[in-house]
C-alpha positions in Angstrom: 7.1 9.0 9.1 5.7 5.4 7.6 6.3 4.5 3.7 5.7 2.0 1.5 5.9 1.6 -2.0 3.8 -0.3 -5.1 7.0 -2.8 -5.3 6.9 -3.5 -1.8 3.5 -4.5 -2.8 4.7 -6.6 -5.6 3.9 -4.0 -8.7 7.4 -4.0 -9.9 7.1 -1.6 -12.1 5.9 0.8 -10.5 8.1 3.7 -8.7 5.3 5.4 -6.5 6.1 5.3 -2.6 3.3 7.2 -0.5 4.7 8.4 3.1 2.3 9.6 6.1 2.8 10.1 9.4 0.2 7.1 10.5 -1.2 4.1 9.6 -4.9 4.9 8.4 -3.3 8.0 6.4 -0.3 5.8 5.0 -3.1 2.6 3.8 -5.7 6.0 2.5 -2.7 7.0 0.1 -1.4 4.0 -0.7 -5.6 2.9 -1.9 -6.6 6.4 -3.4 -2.8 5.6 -5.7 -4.3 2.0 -6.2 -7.8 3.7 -7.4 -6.2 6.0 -9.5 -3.2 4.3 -10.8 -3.9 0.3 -11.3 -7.5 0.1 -10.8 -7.3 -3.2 -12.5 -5.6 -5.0 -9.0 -8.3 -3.6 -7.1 -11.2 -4.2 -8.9 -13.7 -6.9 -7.4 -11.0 -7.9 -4.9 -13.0 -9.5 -1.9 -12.9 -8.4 1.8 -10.5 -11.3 2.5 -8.0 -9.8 -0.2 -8.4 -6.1 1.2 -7.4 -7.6 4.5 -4.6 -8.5 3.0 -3.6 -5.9 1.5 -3.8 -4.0 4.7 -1.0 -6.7 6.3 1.1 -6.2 3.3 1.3 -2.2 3.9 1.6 -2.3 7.6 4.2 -5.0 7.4 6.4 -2.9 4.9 5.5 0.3 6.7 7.1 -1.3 9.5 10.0 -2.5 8.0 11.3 0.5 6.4 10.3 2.3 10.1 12.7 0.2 11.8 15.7 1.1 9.4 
């Protein structure tokens, strides 16, 4: 099972940690919280920034895999 969480995104004060069993499902969670929960980090962000994004989840998805 892969999981990140908003403060391994960098929203510290935020306790929400979405878990799924793959990648696509895990970065769908973690966008549909974004959407619903802090709309205000996502809005108008460019391609280049949703790339990013994308790094930031799979990089901390794999982290807390390999523990």
């Amino acid at each position: 099972m892969l999981e990140v969480s908003c403060r391994d995104l960098g929203v510290a004060d935020c306790a929400f940690i979405a878990t799924a069993a793959s990648m696509r499902k895990l970065e769908n969670v973690m966008l549909e919280h974004a959407r619903d929960e802090h709309p205000e980090l996502i809005a108008g962000i460019t391609e280049e920034q949703h790339e990013a994004m994308m790094h930031k989840i799979a990089a901390a998805a794999q982290e807390t895999a390999s523990l």
